[in-house]
C-alpha positions in Angstrom: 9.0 21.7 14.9 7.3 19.1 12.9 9.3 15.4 12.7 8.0 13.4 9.6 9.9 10.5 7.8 8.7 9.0 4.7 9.9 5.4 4.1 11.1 4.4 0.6 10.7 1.0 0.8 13.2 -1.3 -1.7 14.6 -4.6 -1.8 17.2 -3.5 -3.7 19.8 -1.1 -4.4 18.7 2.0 -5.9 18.6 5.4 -6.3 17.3 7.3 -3.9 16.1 10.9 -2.4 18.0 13.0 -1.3 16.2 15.1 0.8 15.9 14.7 4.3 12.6 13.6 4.7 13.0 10.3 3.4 14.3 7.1 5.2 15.2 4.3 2.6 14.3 0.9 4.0 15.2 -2.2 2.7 12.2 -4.5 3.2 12.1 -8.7 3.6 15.9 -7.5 5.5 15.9 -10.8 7.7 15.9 -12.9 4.7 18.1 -10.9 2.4 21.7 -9.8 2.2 22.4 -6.6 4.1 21.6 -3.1 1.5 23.3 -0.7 3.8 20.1 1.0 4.1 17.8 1.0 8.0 16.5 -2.4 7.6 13.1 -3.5 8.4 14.3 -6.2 10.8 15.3 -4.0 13.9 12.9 -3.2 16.5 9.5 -4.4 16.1 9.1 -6.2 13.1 8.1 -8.9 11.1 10.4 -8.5 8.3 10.4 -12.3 7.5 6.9 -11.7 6.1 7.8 -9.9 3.2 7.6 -12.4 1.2 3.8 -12.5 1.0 3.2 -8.9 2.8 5.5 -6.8 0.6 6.1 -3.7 1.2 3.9 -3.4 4.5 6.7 -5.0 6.4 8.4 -1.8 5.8 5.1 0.4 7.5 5.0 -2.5 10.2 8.4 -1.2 10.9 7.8 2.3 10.6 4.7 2.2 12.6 6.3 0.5 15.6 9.5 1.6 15.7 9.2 5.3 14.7 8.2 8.5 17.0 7.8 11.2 14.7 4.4 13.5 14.1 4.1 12.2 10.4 5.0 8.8 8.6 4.7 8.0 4.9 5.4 4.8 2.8 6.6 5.4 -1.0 8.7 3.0 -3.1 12.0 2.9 -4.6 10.1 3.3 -8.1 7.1 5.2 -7.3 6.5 8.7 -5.9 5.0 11.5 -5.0 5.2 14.7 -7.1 4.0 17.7 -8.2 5.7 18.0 -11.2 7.3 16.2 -14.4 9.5 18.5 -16.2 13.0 17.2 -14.9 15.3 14.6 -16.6 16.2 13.0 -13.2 12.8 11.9 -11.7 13.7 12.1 -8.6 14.3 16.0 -8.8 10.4 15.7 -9.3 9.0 14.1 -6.0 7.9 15.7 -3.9 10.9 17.5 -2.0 11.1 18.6 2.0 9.6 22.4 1.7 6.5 20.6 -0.6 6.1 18.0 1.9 6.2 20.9 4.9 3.9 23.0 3.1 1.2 20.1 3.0 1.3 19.1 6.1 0.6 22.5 7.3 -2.7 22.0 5.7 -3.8 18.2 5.3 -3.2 15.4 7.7 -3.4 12.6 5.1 -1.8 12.4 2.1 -2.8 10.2 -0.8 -2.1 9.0 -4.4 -4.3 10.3 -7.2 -7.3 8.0 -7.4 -6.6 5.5 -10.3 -10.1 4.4 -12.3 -10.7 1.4 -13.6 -13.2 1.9 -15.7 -14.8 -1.0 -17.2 -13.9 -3.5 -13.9 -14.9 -2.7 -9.7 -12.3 -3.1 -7.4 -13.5 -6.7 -6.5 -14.0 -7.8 -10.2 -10.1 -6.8 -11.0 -9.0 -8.2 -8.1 -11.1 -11.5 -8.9 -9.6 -11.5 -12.7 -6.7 -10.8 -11.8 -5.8 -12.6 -8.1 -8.0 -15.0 -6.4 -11.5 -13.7 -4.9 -11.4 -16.2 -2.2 -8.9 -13.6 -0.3 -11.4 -10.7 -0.4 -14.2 -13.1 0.3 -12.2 -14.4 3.4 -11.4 -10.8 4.2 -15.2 -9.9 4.2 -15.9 -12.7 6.7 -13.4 -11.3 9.1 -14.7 -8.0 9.0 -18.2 -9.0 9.8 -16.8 -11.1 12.5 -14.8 -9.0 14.2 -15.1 -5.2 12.9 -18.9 -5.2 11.6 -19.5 -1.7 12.1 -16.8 -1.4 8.6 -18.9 -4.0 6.5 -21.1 -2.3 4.4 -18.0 0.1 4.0 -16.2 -3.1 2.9 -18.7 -3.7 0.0 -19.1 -0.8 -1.2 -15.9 0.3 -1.8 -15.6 -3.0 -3.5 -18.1 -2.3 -5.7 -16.2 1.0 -7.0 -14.4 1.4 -10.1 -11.7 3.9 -9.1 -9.4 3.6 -5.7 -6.3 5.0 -4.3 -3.7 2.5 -4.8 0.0 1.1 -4.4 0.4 1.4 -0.5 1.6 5.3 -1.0 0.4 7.5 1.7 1.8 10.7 4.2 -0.4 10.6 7.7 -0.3 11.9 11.0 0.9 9.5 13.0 -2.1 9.5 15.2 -4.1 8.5 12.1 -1.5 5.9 10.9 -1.9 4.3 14.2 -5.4 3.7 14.0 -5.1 2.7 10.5 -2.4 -0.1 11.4 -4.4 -1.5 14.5 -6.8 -2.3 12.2 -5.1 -3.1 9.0 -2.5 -5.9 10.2 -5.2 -7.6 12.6 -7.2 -8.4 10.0 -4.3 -9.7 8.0 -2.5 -11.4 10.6 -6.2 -13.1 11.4 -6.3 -13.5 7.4 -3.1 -15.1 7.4 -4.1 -17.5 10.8 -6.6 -18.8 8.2 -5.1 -19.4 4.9 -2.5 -21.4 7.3 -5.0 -23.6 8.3 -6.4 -24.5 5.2 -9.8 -22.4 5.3 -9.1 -20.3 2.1 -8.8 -21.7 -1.3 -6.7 -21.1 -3.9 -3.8 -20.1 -1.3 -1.7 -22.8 -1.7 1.3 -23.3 -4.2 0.9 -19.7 -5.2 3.5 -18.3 -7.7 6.0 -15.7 -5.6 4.3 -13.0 -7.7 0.3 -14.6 -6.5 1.7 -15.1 -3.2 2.2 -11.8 -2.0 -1.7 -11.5 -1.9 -1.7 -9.4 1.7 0.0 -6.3 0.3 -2.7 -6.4 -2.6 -5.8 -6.3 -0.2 -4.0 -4.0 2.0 -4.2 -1.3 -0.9 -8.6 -2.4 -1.3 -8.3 -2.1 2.9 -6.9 1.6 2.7 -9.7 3.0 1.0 -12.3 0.8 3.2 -10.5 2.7 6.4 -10.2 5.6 4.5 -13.7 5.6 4.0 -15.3 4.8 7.4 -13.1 7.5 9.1 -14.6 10.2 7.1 -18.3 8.2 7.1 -17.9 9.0 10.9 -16.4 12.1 10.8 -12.9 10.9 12.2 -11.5 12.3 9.2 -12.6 15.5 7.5 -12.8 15.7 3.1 -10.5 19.3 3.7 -7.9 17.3 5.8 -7.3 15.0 2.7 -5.1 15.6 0.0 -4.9 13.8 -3.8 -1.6 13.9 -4.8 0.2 12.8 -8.3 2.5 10.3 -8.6 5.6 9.2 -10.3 7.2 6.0 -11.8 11.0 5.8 -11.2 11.9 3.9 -14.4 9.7 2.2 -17.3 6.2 0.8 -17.1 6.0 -2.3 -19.4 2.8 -0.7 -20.4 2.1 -2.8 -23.7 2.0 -6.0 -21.5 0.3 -4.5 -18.8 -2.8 -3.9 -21.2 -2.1 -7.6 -22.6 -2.0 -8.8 -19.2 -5.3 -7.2 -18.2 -7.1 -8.1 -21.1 -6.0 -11.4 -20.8 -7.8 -11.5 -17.3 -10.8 -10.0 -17.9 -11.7 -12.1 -20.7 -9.7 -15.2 -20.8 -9.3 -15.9 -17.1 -5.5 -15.5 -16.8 -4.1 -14.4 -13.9 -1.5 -11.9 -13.3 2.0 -13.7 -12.8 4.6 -10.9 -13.1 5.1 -6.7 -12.5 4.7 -4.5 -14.6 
């Protein structure tokens, strides 16, 4: 029988799935008072990161310290789903027979591609964040994975990504994608430490957690190269809607992006 857990990764109390697929896990746990969910401080971890790494402590944790056949990372407040229709939100994510059924079929499970329309990934993130980490970020990959670095610019150049840290994969797959994530980010990280990256110091709590943003640019990038070298196939691959649990403060997130594109302000604050 096939084992997969999906992680709902929170930092605080919520509510949360009931079906038996899902494991919540309270991320930054070796900094915070205890949830009495798993915490992401057992094992293999480096919980004490969240801080600036998010909700990736949480698949650091699940990629070490779990040994099922499938792994996925959701949040407290967003979802999968295939529909919309109930009051209770959570009676529309995705629940253990979907979840089954599509791994049956697809080995990777993603979010809905969100576009951005008028901005590429790299402009965004340079409106609204600090270009100098993707810059840094693109020297690393040259240095150390070149084979990925005209992958790197293109998808950077693309108006549309899957985003939000939100996927279902074979573990096999999640592996890969993990070797390769957190070196560059730990190597990322070795840098802004010793000063080599600007605009990394006396970042705002919201600026500073900067490595689970490019994460989300870094999926697609190893998204992409696996099915530019046929590691992945298009029909193992499946787009899947999502869900907010809760209200999107969607009047200031337009504000907010305006205010970036065109007068330079960047983002300090969730929406």
């Amino acid at each position: 029988m096939v084992s997969i857990k999906i992680i709902v990764a929170t930092h605080k109390k919520a509510k949360m799935p009931v079906y038996k697929s899902y494991m919540p896990v309270q991320v930054g746990a070796a900094l915070k008072p205890n949830l009495g969910y798993v915490k992401d401080n057992t094992g293999e971890n480096i919980s004490d990161k969240n801080p600036s790494y998010s909700e990736l402590t949480g698949l650091y944790w699940a990629w070490k310290n779990l040994n099922v056949d499938y792994v996925g990372l959701v949040h407290y407040r967003r979802y999968f789903a295939l529909r919309k229709g109930n009051k209770d939100p959570l009676k529309n994510i995705l629940n253990d027979d979907e979840i089954n059924k599509l791994i049956q079929e697809y080995n990777v499970i993603i979010p809905q591609k969100r576009h951005y329309y008028i901005e590429s990934l790299y402009s965004h993130y340079s409106h609204t964040h600090y270009k100098s980490q993707l810059d840094e970020v693109e020297k690393i990959i040259e240095a150390v994975y070149p084979e990925y670095l005209s992958t790197y610019k293109k998808v950077l150049n693309r108006k549309w990504g899957y985003m939000f840290n939100m996927m279902i994969m074979k573990k096999e797959y999640l592996d890969s994608y993990c070797n390769w994530l957190f070196d560059i980010l730990f190597r990322l990280e070795e840098n802004v430490n010793k000063g080599q990256v600007a605009n990394t110091n006396n970042l705002s709590k919201f600026q500073g957690r900067f490595y689970g943003r490019i994460s989300e640019i870094l999926f697609n990038v190893w998204l992409q190269q696996q099915l530019n070298f046929g590691y992945l196939q298009k029909k193992e691959i499946k787009e899947v809607k999502y869900i907010y649990i809760g209200k999107v403060d969607m009047a200031r997130k337009i504000l907010s992006f305006m205010g970036a594109k065109f007068f330079h302000r960047k983002y300090n604050r969730s929406f």
